[in-house]
C-alpha positions as CSV (number, residue, x, y, z in Angstrom):
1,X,48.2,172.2,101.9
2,X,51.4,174.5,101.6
3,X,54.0,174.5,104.3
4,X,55.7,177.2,105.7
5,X,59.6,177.1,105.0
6,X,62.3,177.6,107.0
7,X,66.1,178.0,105.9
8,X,68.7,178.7,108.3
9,X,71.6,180.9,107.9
10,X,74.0,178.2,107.4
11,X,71.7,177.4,103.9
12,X,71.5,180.8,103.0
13,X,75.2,181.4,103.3
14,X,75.6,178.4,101.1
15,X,73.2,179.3,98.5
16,X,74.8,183.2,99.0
17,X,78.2,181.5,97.7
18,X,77.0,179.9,94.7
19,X,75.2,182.8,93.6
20,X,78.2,184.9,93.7
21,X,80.5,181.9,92.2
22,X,77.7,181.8,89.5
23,X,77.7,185.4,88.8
24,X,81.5,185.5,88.5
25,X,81.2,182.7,86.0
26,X,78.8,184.8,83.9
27,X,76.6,187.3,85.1
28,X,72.9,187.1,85.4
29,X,74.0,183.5,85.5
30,X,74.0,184.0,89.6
31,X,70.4,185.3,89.6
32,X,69.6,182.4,87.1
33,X,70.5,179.8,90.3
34,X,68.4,181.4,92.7
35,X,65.4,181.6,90.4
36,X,66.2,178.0,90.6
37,X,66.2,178.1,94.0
38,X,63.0,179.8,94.3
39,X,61.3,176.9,91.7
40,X,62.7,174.5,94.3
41,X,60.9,176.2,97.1
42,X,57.4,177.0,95.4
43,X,57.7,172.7,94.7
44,X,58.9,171.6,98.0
45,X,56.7,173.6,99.9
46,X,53.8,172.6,98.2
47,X,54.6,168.6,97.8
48,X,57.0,167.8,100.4
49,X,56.5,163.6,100.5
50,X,56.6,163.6,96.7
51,X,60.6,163.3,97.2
52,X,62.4,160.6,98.2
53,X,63.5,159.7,101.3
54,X,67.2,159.7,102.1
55,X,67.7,159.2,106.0
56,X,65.3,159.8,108.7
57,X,62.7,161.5,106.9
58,X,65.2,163.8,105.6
59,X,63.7,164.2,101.7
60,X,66.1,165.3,99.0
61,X,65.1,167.8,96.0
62,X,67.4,167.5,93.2
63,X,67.9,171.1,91.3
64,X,67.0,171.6,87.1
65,X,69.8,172.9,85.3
66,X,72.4,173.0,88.1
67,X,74.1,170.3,90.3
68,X,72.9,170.7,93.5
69,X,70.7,169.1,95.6
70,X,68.2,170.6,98.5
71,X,67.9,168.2,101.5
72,X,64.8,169.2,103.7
73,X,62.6,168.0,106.6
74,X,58.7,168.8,107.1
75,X,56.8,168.1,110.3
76,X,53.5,169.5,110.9
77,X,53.0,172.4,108.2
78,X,56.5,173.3,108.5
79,X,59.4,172.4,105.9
80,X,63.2,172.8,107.1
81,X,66.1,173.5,104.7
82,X,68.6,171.3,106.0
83,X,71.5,171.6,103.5
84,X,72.2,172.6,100.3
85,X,74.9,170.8,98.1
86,X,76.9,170.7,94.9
87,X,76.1,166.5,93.6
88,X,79.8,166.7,94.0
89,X,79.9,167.0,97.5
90,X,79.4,163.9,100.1
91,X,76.2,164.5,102.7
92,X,76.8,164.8,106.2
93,X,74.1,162.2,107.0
94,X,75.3,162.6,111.4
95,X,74.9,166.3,110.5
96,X,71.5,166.5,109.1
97,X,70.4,164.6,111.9
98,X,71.8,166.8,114.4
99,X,69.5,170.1,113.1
């Protein structure tokens, strides 16, 4: 079964920034991220439980090649992007909860 994904603007703004701190690094290496990001999608959306648990069914994805992580939620046939992070920053455990 494949889910259907969600990402709310909040996640898209986030993965909007990296791409355009990536790009300023070196270019093309922007668009490298969100193919990335893309790989991470096809995965998630087609073997959501295969990733561990980190809080109240929140799973977490952890990116190839770049330091971030993907924290997401499925219920039903649905999968929520909750957040998106550098492994550098700390997750907002009361905040994925909340959405």
């Amino acid at each position: 079964m494949i889910f259907s994904l969600a990402i709310s603007t909040e996640v898209e703004s986030d993965i909007d920034e990296a791409f355009l701190w990536y790009e300023f690094q070196q270019v093309g290496l922007g668009e490298r991220f969100i193919l990335f990001i893309d790989k991470g999608h096809d995965i998630i959306t087609k073997m959501p439980e295969s990733f561990p648990e980190e809080f109240n069914n929140i799973r977490k994805f952890v990116m190839e090649k770049f330091p971030y992580n993907i924290y997401c939620r499925s219920s039903n046939s649905k999968i929520v992007f909750n957040q998106i992070l550098a492994t550098t920053e700390t997750t907002n455990f009361a905040k994925l909860k909340s959405d």
